[in-house]
N, C-alpha and C positions, 0 to 999 in steps of 0.2 A: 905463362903466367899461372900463379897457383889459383885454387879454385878452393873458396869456403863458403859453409851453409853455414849458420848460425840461428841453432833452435832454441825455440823459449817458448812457452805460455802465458805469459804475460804478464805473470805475479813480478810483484818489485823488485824481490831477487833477480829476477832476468831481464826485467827490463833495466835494470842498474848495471849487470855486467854488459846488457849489450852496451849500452852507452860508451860505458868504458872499455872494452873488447875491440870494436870495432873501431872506435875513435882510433885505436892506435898501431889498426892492423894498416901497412903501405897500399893506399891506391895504387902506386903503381906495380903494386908488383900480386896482389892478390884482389883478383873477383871476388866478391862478398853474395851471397844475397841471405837474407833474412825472412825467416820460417817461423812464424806465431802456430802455432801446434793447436792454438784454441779456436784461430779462427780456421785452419787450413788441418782439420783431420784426417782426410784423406793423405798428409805424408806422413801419418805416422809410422806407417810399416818404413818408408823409405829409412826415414828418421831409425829406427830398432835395426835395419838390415844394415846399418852405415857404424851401429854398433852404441849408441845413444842409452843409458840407461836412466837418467837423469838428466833436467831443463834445470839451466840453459849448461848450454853443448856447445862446442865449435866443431866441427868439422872440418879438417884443413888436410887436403890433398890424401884423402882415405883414413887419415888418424884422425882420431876423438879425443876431446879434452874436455874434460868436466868441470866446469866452472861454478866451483861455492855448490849449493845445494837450494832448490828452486821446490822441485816437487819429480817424483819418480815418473819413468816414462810409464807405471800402470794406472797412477794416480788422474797422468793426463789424460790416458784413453777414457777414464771416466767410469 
């Protein structure tokens, strides 16, 4: 089964691609889990070493897809 993270912070932009992102990714065939970068800081390094430059992101089986444009991943470290 494939395996995706799907990071955001929270802003509308991300939370509208998740909505729609994940709605149409196959349960059965891809793990999801879902990473708010505002409340869970501490992944942020994972988040950057997985290659994330900008929220919200998909992570899907080591590739990165940048979804619209939310806010930079320096903007979220704060």
């Amino acid at each position: 089964m494939a395996q995706a993270i799907f990071y955001h912070a929270g802003c509308p932009v991300c939370v509208d691609a998740e909505q729609v992102v994940v709605e149409y990714l196959d349960k059965a065939k891809v793990t999801t889990e879902i990473v708010h970068l505002g409340t869970a800081p501490n992944r942020i390094d994972e988040a950057e070493k997985a290659g994330v430059k900008s929220v919200p992101a998909l992570v899907l089986d080591g590739n990165v897809y940048h979804i619209n444009f939310g806010a930079s991943i320096e903007d979220v470290k704060g």
